[in-house]
ZASEMAR-388596 format. One record per residue (C-alpha): x, y, z. Coordinates in nm, 3 decimals, decimal comma. Layout:
N
{xx=X	yy=Y	zz=Z} $
...
//
This chain:
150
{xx=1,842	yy=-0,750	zz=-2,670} $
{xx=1,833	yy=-0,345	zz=-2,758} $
{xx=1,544	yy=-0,127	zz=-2,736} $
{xx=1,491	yy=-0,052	zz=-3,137} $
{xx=1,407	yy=-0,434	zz=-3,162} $
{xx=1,102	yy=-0,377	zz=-2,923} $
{xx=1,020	yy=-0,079	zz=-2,933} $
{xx=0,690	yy=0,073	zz=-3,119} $
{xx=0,807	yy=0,297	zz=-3,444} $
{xx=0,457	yy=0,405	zz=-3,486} $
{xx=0,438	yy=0,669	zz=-3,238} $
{xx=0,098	yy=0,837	zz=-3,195} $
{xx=0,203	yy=1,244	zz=-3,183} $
{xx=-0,033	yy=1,494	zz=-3,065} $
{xx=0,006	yy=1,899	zz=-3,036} $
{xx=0,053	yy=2,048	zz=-2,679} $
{xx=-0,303	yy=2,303	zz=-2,807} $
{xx=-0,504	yy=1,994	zz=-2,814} $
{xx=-0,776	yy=1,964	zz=-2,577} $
{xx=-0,741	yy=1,719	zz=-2,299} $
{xx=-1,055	yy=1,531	zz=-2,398} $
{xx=-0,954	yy=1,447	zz=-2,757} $
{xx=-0,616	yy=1,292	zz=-2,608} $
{xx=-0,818	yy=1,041	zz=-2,425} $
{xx=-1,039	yy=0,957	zz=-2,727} $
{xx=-0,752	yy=0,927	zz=-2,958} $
{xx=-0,579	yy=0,656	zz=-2,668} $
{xx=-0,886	yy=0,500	zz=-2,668} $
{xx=-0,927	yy=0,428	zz=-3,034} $
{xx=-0,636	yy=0,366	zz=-3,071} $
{xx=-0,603	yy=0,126	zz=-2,769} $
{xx=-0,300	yy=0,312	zz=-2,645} $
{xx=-0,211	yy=0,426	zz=-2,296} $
{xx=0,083	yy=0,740	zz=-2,401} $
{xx=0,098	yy=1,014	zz=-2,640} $
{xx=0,410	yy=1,193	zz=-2,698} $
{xx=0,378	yy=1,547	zz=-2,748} $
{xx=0,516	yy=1,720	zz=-3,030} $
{xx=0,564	yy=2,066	zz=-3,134} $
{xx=0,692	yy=2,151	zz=-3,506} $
{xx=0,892	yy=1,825	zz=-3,509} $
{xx=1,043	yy=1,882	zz=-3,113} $
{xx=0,990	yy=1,677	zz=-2,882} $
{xx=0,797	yy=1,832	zz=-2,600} $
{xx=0,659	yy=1,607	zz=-2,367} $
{xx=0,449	yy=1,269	zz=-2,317} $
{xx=0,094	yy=1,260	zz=-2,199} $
{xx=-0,038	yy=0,893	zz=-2,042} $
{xx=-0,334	yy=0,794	zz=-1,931} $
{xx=-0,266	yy=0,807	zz=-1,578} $
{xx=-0,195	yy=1,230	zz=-1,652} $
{xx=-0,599	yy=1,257	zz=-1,722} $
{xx=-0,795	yy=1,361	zz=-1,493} $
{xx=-1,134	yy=1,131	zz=-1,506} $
{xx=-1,300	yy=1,491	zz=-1,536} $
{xx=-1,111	yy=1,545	zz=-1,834} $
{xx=-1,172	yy=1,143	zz=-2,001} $
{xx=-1,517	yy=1,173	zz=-1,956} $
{xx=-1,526	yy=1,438	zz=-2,155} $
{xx=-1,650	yy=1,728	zz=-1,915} $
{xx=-1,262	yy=1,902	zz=-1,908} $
{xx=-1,145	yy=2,171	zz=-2,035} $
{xx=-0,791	yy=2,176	zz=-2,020} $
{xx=-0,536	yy=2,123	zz=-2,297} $
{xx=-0,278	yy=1,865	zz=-2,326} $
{xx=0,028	yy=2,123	zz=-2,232} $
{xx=-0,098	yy=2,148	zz=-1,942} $
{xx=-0,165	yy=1,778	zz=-1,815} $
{xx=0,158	yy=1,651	zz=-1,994} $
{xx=0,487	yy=1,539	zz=-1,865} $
{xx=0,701	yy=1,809	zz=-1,952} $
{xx=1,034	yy=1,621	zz=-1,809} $
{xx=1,070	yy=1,324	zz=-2,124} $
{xx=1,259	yy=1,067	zz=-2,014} $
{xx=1,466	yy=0,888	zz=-2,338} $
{xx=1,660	yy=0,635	zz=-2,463} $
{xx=1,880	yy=0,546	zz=-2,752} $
{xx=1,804	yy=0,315	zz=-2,994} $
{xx=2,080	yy=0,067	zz=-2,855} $
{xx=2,051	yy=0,083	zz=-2,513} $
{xx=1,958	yy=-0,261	zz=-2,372} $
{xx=1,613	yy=-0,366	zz=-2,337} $
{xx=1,716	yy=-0,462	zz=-1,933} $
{xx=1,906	yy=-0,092	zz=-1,931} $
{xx=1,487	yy=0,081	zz=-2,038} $
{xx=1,325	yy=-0,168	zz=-1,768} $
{xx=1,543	yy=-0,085	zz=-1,472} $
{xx=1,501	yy=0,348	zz=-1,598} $
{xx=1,145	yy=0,298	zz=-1,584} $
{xx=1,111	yy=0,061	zz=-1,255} $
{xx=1,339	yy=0,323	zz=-1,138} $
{xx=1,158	yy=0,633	zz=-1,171} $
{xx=0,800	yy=0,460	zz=-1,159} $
{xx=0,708	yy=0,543	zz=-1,510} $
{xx=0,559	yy=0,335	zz=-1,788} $
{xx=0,773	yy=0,455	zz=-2,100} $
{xx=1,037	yy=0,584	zz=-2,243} $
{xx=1,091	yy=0,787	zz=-2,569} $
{xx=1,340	yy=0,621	zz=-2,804} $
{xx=1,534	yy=0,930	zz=-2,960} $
{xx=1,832	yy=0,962	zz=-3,132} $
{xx=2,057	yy=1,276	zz=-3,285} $
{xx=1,712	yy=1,513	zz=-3,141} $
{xx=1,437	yy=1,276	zz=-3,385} $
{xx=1,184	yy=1,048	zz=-3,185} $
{xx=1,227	yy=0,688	zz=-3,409} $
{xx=0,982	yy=0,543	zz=-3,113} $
{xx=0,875	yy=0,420	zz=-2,794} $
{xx=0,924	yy=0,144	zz=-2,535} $
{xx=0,662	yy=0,070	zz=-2,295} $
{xx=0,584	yy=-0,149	zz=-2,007} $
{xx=0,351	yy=-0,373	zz=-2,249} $
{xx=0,640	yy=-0,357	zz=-2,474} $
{xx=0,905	yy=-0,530	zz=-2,239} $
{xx=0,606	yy=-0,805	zz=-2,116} $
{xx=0,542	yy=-0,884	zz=-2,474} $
{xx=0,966	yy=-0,967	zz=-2,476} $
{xx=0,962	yy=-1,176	zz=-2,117} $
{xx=0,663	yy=-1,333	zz=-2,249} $
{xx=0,802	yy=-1,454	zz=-2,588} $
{xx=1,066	yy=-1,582	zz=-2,338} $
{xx=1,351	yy=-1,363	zz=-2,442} $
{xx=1,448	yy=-1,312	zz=-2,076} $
{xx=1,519	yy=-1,675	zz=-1,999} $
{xx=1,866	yy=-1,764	zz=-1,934} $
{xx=1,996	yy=-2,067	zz=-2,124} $
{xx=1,997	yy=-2,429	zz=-1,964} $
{xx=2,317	yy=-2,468	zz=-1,805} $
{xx=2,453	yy=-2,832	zz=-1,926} $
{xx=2,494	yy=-3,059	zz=-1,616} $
{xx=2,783	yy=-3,245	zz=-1,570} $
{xx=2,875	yy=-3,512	zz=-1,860} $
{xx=2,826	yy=-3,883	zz=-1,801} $
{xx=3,092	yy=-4,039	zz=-1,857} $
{xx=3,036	yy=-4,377	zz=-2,044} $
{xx=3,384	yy=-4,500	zz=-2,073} $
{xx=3,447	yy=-4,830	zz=-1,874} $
{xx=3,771	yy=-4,863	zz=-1,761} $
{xx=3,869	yy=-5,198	zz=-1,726} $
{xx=3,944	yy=-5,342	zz=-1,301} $
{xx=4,188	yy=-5,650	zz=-1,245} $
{xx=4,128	yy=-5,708	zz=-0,863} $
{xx=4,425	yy=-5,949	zz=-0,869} $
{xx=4,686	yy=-5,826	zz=-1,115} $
{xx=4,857	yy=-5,486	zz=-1,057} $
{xx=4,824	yy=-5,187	zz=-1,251} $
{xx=5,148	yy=-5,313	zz=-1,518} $
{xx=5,211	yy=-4,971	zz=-1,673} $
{xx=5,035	yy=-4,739	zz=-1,867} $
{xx=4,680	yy=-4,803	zz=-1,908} $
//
């Protein structure tokens, strides 16, 4: 399966001048847990909810998104395979990945993303047929010999 048949195409954007404290609201309404950060259409980085300080989510912060985001974007193409994205992110311990291609952000896979797939049962392998019963009787003259060609 390829990442651009799992992945989310409605990514939430936010600008790198945006106080810290309206990215967690905006993940909270919107029951999200990573904001990529954009910048006149460029990609800049991706804020998550583990970047927050819990100063900052309960509202008491004062720091901007630029400076709480993950500059360093990890991405993917659109056809990578879906078990290519999960071994990247298990790899570098993070919890998405930017789908990108020719410089424009079409998405973005996330951990929830790739459970949603193993859940559906995409990752199962198929049952492997055992071996065939055979159902042919052959017939067995104790006495006789086999006479030629059966």
């Amino acid at each position: 399966m390829r990442v651009f048949e799992v992945m989310s195409e409605n990514v939430a954007t936010i600008e790198p001048q945006t106080p810290a404290a309206t990215a967690a609201q905006l993940m909270r309404s919107k029951g999200i847990h990573h904001l990529v950060v954009m910048r006149d259409g460029v990609l800049q980085g991706v804020v998550s909810a583990r970047d927050l300080p819990d100063s900052v989510t309960a509202g008491r912060g004062r720091k901007n998104v630029e400076e709480v985001m993950q500059t360093h974007v990890v991405t993917v193409g659109p056809n990578a395979l879906t078990t290519r994205a999960a071994n990247v992110m298990r790899g570098r311990a993070i919890g998405s990945l930017v789908v990108v291609q020719r410089g424009k952000v079409l998405g973005i896979v996330t951990v929830s993303d790739l459970l949603d797939l193993v859940g559906r049962g995409a990752g199962r392998q198929p049952k492997r047929a055992g071996r065939p019963i055979l159902r042919t009787r052959v017939p067995h003259r104790k006495r006789q010999g086999a006479g030629g060609a059966w």
